[in-house]
C-alpha positions as CSV (number, residue, x, y, z in Angstrom):
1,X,-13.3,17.8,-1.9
2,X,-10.8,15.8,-0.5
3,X,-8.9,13.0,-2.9
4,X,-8.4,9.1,-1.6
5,X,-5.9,6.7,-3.0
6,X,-6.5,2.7,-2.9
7,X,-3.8,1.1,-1.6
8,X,-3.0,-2.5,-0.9
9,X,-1.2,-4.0,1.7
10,X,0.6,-7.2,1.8
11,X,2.2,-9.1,4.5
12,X,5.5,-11.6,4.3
13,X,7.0,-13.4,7.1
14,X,10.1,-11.3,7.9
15,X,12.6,-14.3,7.3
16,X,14.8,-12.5,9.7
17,X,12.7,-13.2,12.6
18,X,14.4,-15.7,15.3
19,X,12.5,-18.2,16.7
20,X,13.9,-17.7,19.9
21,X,15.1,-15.3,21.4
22,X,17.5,-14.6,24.6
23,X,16.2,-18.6,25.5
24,X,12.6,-17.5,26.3
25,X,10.2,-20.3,25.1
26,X,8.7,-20.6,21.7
27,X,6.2,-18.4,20.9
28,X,3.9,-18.6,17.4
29,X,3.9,-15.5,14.8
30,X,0.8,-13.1,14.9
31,X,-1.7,-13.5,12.4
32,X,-1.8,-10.7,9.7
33,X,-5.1,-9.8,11.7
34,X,-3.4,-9.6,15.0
35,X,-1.0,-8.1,13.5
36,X,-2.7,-4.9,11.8
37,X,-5.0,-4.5,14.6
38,X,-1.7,-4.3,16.8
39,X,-0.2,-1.5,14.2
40,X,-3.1,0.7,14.0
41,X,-4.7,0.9,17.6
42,X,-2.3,2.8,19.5
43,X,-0.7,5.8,18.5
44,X,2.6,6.0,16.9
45,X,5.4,8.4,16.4
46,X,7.9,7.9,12.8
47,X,10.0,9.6,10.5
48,X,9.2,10.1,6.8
49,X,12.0,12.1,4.7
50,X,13.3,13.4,7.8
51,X,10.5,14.9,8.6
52,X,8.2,13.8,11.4
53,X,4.8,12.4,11.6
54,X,2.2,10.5,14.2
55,X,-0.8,8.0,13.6
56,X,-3.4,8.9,15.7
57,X,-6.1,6.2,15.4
58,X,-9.5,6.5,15.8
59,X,-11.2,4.3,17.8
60,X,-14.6,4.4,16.7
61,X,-14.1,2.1,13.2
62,X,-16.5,-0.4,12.9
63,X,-15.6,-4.1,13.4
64,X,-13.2,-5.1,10.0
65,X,-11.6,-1.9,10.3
66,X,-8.7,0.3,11.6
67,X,-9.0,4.0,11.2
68,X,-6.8,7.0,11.9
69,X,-5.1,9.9,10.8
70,X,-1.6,10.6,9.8
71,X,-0.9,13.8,10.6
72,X,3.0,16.3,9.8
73,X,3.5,19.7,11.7
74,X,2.7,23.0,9.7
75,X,3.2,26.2,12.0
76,X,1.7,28.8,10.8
77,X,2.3,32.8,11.4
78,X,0.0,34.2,13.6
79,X,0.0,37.8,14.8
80,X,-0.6,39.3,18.7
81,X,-2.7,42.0,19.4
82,X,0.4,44.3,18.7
83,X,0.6,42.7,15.5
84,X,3.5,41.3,16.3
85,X,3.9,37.7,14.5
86,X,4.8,34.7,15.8
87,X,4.0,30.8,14.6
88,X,1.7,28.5,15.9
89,X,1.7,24.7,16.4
90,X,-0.6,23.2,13.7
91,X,-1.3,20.1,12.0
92,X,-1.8,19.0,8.6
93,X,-3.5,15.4,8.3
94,X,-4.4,12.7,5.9
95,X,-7.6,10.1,6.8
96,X,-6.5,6.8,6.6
97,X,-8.8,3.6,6.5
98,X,-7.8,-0.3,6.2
99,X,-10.1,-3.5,5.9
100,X,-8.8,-5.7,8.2
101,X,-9.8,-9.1,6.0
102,X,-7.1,-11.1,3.6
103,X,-7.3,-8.5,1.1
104,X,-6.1,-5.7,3.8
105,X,-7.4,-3.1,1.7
106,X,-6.4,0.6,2.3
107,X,-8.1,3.9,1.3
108,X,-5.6,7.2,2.1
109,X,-6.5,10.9,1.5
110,X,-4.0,12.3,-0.4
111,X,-3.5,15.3,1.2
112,X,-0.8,17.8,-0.8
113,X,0.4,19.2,2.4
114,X,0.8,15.8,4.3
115,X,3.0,13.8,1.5
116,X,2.3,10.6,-0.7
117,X,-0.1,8.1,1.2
118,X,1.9,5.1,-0.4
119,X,5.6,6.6,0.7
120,X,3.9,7.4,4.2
121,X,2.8,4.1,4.8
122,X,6.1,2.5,3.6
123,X,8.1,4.5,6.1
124,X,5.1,3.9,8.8
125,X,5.7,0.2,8.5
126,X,9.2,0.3,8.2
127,X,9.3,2.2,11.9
128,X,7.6,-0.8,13.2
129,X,9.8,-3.3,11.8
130,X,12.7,-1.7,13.2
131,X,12.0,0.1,16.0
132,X,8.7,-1.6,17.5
133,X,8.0,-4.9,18.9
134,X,5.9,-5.8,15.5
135,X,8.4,-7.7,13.8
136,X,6.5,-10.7,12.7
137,X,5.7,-9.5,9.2
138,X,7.2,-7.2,6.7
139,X,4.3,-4.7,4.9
140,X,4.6,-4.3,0.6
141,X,2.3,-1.6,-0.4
142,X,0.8,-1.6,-3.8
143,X,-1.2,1.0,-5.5
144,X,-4.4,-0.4,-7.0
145,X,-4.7,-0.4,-10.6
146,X,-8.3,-0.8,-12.5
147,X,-8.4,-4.7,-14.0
148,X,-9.1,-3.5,-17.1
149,X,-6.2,-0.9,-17.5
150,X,-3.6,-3.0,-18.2
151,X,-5.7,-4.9,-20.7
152,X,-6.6,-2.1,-22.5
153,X,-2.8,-0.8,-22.7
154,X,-2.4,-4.4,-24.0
155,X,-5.0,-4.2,-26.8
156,X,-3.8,-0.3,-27.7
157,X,-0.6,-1.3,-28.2
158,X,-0.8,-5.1,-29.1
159,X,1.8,-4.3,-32.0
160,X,4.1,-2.0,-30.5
161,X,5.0,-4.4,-27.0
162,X,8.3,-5.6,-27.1
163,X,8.9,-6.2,-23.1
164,X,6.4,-6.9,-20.5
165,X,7.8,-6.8,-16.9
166,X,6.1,-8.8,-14.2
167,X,7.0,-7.8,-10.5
168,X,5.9,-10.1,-7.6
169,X,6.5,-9.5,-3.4
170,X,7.2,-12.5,-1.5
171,X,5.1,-15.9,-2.2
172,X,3.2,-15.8,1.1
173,X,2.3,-12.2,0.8
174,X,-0.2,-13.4,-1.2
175,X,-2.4,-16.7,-2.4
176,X,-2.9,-17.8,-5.8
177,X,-4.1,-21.4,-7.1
178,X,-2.8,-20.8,-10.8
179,X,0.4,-23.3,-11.8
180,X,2.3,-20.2,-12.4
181,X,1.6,-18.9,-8.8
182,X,3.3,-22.1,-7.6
183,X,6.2,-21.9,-9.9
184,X,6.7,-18.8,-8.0
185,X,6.2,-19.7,-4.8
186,X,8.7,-22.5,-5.5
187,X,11.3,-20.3,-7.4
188,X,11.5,-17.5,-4.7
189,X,11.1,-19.9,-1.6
190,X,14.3,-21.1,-2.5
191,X,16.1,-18.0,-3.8
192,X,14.8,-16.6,0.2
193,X,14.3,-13.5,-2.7
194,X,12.2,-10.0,-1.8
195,X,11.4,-9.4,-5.1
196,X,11.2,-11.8,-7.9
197,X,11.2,-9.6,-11.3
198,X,10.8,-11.2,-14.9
199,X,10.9,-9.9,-18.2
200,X,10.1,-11.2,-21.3
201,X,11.3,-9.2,-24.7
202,X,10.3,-9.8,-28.5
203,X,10.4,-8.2,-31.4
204,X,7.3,-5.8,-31.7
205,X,4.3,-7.3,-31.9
206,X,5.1,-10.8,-31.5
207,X,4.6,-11.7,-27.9
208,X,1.0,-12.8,-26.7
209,X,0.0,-11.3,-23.4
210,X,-3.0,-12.9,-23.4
211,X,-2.0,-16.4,-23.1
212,X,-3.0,-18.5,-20.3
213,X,0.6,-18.5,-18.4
214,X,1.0,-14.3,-19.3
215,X,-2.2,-13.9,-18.1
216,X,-1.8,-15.6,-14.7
217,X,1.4,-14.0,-14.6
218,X,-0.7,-10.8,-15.1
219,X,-3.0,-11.9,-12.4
220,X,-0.6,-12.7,-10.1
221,X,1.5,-9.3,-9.9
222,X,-2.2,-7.6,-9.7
223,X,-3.4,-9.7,-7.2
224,X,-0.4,-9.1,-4.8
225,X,1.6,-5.9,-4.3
226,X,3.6,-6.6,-7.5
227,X,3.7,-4.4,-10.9
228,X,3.2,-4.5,-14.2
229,X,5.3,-2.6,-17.3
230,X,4.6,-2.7,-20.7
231,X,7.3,-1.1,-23.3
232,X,7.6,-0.8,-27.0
233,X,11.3,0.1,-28.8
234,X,14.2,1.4,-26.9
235,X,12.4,0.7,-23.7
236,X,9.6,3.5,-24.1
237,X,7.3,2.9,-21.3
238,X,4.0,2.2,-22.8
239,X,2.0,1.6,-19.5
240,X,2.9,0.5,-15.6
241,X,0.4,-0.4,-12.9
242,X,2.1,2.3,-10.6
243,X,1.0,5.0,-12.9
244,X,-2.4,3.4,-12.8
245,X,-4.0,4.9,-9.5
246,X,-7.4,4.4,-8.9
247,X,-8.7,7.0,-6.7
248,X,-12.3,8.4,-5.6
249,X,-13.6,11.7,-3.7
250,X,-15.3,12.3,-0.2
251,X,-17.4,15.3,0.5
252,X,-15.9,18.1,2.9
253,X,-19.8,17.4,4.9
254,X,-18.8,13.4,5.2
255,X,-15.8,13.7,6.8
256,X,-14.7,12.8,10.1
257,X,-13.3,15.1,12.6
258,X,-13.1,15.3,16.4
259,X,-16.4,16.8,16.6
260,X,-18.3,14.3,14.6
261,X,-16.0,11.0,14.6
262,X,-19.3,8.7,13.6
263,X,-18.7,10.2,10.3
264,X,-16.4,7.6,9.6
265,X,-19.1,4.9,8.4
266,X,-20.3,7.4,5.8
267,X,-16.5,7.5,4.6
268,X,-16.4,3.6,4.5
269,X,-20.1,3.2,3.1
270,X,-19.0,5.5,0.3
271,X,-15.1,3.6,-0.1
272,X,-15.4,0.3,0.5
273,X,-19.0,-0.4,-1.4
């Protein structure tokens, strides 16, 4: 029964993006919608650990949605009729699914013999930023984590914690309307920073996570494609949101292939409810 990962994706304004270029007249970014829809309708060529891949899209997904498959070579040994072997061209492919809306929401089979959906999709987007016209935004992928998992690793080990470690993307990857999101926004606007990391540290036990600015902070890193680590002494890892995959199952009869593409809306239907 094949396995899917939920995956978020978050878009920043690449600040490396000229406004003009080669004196040809202004023209405006793409909106993350335009954007996406650009990445995932044609088919696309890219190199993840050396090794080759394509998107092939599909292009039956209902409106909100861009579909496809990502798809490595796996020759396989075949024989003649003499019995002679020899290998044949085949693929190995991984189902791939995004909402389209401002949560740009992303379920991925993880398929053994494909790779990792979340490395896949970092080097897929990092192809089009360098070697593609789509420059407009730089992608930050994010596992999803269950909401209550990293409250539960709080309560579990409440007296243990001495470091929590809050990661957060780029301000405008994301939108938040706490007073800590616009610290922030503030703090790493003016750094021009990728990644703004903080850490607070305590003797065991004596640090409240659940405090109104430690909770937004919480919020904020979930919210976005940021992480979250909770330690105890000498730095043992008590809990981080990248451990904290939340994954679900399609049936082998519900899954889309060349010969019955419509399945797609069952996968969706049974993903995104």
């Amino acid at each position: 029964m094949p396995k899917f990962e939920k995956m978020r994706v978050s878009l920043a304004r690449d600040a490396n993006v000229p406004l003009f270029e080669d004196e040809e007249p202004y023209q405006e970014f793409m909106t993350r919608l335009e954007y996406l829809r650009s990445a995932f309708t044609s088919e696309r060529d890219f190199l993840h650990r050396e090794n080759h891949y394509r998107f092939r899209p599909l292009v039956n997904a209902p409106d909100g949605f861009a579909a496809g498959f990502f798809s490595r070579p796996s020759p396989v040994t075949l024989n003649h009729e003499d019995l002679t072997p020899y290998m044949a061209e085949n693929f190995e492919a991984s189902l791939f699914i995004i909402e389209l809306d401002s949560d740009q929401i992303v379920w991925m089979q993880d398929n053994p013999k494909v790779g990792s959906p979340k490395g896949i999709l970092e080097s897929f987007f990092h192809t089009l930023l360098k070697k593609s016209d789509l420059k407009d935004w730089r992608a930050f992928v994010s596992y999803f984590e269950s909401k209550t998992d990293y409250w539960s690793a709080v309560e579990r080990h409440r007296h243990e914690i001495t470091e929590i470690l809050f990661r957060y993307v780029p301000p405008n990857a994301f939108e938040g309307k706490k007073l800590a999101q616009k610290y922030k926004t503030e703090v790493q606007t003016q750094a021009n920073s990728d990644i703004l990391e903080e850490k607070f540290k305590s003797e065991p036990g004596k640090m409240d996570p659940t405090s109104e600015m430690m909770a937004a902070n919480a919020e904020i890193a979930e919210q976005g494609a940021g992480e979250r680590e909770l330690r105890g002494r000498k730095r043992k890892l008590l809990y981080s949101s990248s451990q904290g995959r939340m994954t679900d199952n399609v049936s082998d009869d519900d899954m889309p292939d060349a010969r019955n593409p419509t399945f797609l809306r069952r996968v969706i239907e049974k993903l995104f409810s």
